[in-house]
C-alpha positions as CSV (number, residue, x, y, z in Angstrom):
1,X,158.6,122.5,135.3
2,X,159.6,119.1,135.1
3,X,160.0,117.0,132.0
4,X,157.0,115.0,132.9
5,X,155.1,117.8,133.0
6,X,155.9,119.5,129.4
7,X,155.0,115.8,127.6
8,X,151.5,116.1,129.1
9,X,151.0,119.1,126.9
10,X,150.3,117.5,124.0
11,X,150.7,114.3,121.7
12,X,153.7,113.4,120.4
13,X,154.0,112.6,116.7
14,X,154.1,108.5,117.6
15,X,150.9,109.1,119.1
16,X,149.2,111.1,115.9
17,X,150.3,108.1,113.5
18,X,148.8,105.8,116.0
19,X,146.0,107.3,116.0
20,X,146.0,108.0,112.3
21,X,146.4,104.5,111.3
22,X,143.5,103.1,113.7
23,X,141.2,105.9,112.4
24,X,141.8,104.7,108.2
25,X,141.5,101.1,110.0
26,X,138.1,101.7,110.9
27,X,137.3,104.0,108.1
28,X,137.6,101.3,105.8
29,X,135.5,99.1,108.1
30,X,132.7,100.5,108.1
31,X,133.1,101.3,104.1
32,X,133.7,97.3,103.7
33,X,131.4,96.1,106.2
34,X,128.7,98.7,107.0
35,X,128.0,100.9,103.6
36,X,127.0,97.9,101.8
37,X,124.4,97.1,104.6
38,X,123.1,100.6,104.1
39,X,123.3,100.4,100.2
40,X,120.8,96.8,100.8
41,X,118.8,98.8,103.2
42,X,117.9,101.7,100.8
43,X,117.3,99.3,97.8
44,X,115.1,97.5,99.5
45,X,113.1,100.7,100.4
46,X,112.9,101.7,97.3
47,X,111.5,98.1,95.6
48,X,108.7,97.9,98.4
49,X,108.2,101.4,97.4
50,X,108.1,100.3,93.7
51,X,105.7,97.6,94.5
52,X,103.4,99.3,96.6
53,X,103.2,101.5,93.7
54,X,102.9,99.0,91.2
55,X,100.2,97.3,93.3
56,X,98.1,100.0,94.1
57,X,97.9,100.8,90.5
58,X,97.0,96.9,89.3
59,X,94.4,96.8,91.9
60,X,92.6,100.1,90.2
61,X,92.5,98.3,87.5
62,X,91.0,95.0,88.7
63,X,88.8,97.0,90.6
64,X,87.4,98.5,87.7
65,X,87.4,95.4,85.0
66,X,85.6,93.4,87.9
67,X,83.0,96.0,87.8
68,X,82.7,96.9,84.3
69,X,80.1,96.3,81.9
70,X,79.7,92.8,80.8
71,X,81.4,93.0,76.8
72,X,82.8,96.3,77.4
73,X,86.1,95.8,77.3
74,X,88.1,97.4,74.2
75,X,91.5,97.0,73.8
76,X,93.1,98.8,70.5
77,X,96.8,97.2,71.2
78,X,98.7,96.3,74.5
79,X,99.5,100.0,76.1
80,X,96.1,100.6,76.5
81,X,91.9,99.2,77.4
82,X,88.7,101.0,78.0
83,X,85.8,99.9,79.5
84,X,82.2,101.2,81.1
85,X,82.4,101.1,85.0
86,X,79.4,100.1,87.0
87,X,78.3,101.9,90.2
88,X,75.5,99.3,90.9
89,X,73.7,96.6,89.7
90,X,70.4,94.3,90.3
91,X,67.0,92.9,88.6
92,X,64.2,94.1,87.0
93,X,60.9,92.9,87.2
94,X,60.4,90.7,84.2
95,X,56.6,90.1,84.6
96,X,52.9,91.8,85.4
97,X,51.5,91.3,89.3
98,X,48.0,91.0,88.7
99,X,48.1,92.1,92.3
100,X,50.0,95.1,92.4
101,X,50.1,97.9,89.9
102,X,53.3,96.9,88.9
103,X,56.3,98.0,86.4
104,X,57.9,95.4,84.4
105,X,60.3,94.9,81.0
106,X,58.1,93.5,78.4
107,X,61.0,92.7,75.9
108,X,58.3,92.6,72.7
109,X,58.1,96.1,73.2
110,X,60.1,99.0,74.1
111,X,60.7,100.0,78.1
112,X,60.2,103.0,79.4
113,X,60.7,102.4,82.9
114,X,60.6,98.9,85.4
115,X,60.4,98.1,89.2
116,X,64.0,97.1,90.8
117,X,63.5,93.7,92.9
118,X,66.7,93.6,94.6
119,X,68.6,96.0,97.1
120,X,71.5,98.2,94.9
121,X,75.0,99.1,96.5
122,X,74.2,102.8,95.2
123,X,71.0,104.5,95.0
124,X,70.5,105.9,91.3
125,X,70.6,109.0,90.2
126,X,68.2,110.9,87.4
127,X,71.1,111.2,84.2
128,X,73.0,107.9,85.3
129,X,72.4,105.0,82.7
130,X,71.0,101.7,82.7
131,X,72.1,98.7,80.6
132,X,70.3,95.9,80.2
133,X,71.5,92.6,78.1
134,X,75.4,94.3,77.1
135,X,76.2,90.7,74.7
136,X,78.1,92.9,72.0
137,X,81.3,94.9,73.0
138,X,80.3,98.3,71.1
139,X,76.8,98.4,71.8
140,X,77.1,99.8,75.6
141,X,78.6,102.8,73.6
142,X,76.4,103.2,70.6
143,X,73.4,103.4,73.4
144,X,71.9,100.4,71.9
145,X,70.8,98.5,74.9
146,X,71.7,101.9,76.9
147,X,69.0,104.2,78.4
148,X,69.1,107.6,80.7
149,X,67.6,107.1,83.9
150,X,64.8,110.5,84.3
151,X,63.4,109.8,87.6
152,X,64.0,107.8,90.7
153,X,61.0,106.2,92.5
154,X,59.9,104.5,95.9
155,X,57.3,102.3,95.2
156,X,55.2,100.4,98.0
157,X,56.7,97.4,99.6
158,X,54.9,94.9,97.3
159,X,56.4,96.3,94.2
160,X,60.0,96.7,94.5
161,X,62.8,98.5,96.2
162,X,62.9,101.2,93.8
163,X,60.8,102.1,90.3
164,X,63.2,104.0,87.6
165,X,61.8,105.6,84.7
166,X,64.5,105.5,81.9
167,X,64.0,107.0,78.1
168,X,62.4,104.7,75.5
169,X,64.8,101.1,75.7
170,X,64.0,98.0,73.4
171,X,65.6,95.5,75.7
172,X,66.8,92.4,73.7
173,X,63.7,90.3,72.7
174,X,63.8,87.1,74.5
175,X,66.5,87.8,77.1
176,X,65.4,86.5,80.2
177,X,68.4,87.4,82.7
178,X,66.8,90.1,84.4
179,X,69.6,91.9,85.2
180,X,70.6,95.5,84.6
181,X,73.8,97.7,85.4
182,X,74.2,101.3,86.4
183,X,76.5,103.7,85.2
184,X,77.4,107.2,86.7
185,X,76.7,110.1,83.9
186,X,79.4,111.5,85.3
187,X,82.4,108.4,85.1
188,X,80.7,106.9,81.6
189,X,83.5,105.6,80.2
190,X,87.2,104.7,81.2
191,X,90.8,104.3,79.3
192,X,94.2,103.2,81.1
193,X,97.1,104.3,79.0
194,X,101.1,103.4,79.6
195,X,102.1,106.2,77.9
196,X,106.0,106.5,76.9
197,X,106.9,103.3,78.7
198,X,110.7,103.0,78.6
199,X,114.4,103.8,79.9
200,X,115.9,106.8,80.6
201,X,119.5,107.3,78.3
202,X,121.3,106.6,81.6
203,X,119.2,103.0,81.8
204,X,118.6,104.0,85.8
205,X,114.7,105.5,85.6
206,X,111.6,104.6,83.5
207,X,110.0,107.0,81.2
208,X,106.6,105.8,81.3
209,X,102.8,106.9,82.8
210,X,100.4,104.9,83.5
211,X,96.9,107.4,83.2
212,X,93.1,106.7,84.2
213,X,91.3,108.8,81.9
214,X,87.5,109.6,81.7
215,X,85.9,110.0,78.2
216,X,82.5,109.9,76.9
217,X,80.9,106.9,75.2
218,X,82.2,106.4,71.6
219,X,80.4,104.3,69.5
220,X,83.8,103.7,67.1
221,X,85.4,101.2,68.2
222,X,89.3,103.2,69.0
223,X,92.1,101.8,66.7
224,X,94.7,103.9,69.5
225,X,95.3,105.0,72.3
226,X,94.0,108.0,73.4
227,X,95.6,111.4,74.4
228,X,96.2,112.2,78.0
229,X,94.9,115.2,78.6
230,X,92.8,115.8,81.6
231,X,93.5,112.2,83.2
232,X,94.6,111.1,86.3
233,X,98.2,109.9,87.2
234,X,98.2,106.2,88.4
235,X,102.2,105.7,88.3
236,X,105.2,106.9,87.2
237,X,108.7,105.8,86.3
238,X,107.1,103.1,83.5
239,X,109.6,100.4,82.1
240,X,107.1,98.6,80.4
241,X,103.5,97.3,80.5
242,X,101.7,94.9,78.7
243,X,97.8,93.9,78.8
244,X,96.2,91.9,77.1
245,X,92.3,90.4,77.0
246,X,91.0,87.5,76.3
247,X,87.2,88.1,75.9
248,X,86.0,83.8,75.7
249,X,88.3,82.3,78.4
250,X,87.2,78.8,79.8
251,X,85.5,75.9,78.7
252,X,82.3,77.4,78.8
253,X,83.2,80.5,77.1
254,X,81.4,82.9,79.1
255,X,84.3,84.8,81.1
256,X,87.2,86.8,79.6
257,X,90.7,87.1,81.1
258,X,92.3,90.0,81.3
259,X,96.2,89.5,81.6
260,X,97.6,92.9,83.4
261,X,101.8,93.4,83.4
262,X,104.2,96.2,84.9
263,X,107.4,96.9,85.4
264,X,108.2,100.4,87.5
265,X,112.3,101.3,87.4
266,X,113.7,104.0,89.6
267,X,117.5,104.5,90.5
268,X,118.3,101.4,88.7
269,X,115.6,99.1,90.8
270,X,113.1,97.3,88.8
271,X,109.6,95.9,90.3
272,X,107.8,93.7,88.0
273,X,104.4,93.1,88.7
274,X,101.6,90.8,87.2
275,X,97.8,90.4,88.0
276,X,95.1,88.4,86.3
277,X,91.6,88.7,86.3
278,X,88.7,87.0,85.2
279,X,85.5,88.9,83.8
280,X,81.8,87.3,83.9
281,X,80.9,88.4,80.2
282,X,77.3,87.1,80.8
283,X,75.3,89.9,80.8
């Protein structure tokens, strides 16, 4: 066996320095050049994942102030708001047809039941609630201008799109809007709590929950939040949240604003969102 022929058995120690050296070379390439690419890559993931959380939750929200009750907003400090969501809404018939044997809301005397004029987004059902005329925030809940709904109609053509029969309702005397709301029996009233908004000791991962909770109407107006139990998990990982309402925003002081603010932290990323939304208070 020639010389030749024994050096082709292997590497010789030049050769495993060489290839030593080039292998720490790129090594610490790819830590300089490449890990930081991958560390922007994965904090980017996680803030759109922050926001899309963030949003989903803020639009819930929205969602439900825009369709509350007018007035029914309560807000006992800034963790927390209630309010009495709507499932539909149109007018009553506010005068007799001499024509038709009609139903209509006599406001000099008490209601027990009225022809609906205008198509609704959701058919009533017998236990929901009406509410007619909501101009004072604690009245939705004290059932003062609130009434159960015992019987769903479908009158002829020429008197409405549907006749409700509702238990005995003294609609405000000489309101002449016309309009009423709906409210499901079985959603009557709702509270969003941030509860334990804050840092973890390590400062990397909020503490907080943000809950949807479903109560029943209270007719004291709450001085705190409520408990949690039984409510639904909107978001997690809670730095901090703020909201606040304005209930006379505008020059002609018949919209509120409510002012909604979050702030979701999760290995050490932070998503700050804000939303604001305007509520027609004019029942």
């Amino acid at each position: 066996m020639t010389s030749l022929q024994r050096r082709s058995a292997g590497f010789t120690l030049i050769e495993l320095i060489i290839v030593l050296v080039l292998t720490t070379i790129i090594g610490g390439t790819v830590a300089v050049f490449v890990r930081p690419a991958i560390r922007g890559y994965t904090d980017t993931r996680d803030r759109s994942v922050l926001g899309d959380m963030g949003d989903t939750a803020l639009r819930r929200m929205v969602r439900d102030i825009r369709m509350a009750v007018p007035n029914s907003l309560r807000t006992p400090n800034e963790a927390c708001f209630e309010l009495v969501p709507t499932v539909a809404g149109g007018r009553y018939r506010m005068g007799p047809n001499t024509a038709n044997d009609a139903w209509w809301v006599d406001t000099s005397q008490a209601t027990t039941g009225f022809d609906v004029l205008s198509t609704l987004s959701r058919q009533p059902a017998v236990g929901d609630f009406v509410v007619i005329n909501n101009q004072n925030g604690n009245d939705v809940y004290s059932a003062t201008n609130r009434a159960t709904i015992s019987a769903v109609a479908t009158p002829t053509a020429t008197q409405g799109t549907l006749r409700l029969t509702i238990s005995s309702l003294q609609v405000s005397p000489g309101y002449d809007g016309g309009r009423f709301q709906v409210v499901n029996q079985n959603e009557r009233s709702v509270f969003y709590v941030c509860d334990g908004a804050g840092l973890s000791a390590d400062g990397l991962t909020g503490t907080g929950v943000l809950w949807r909770i479903r109560r029943d109407f209270n007719a004291t107006y709450p001085t705190a939040c409520p408990g949690t139990a039984g409510g639904t998990v909107l978001a997690r990982n809670i730095r901090s949240c703020r909201f606040v309402y304005s209930p006379n925003q505008g020059a002609t002081q018949q919209s509120g604003f409510v002012y909604l603010e979050l702030a979701i932290t999760r290995n050490g990323e932070t998503a700050t969102l804000t939303h604001g939304a305007h509520v027609l208070n004019a029942p």
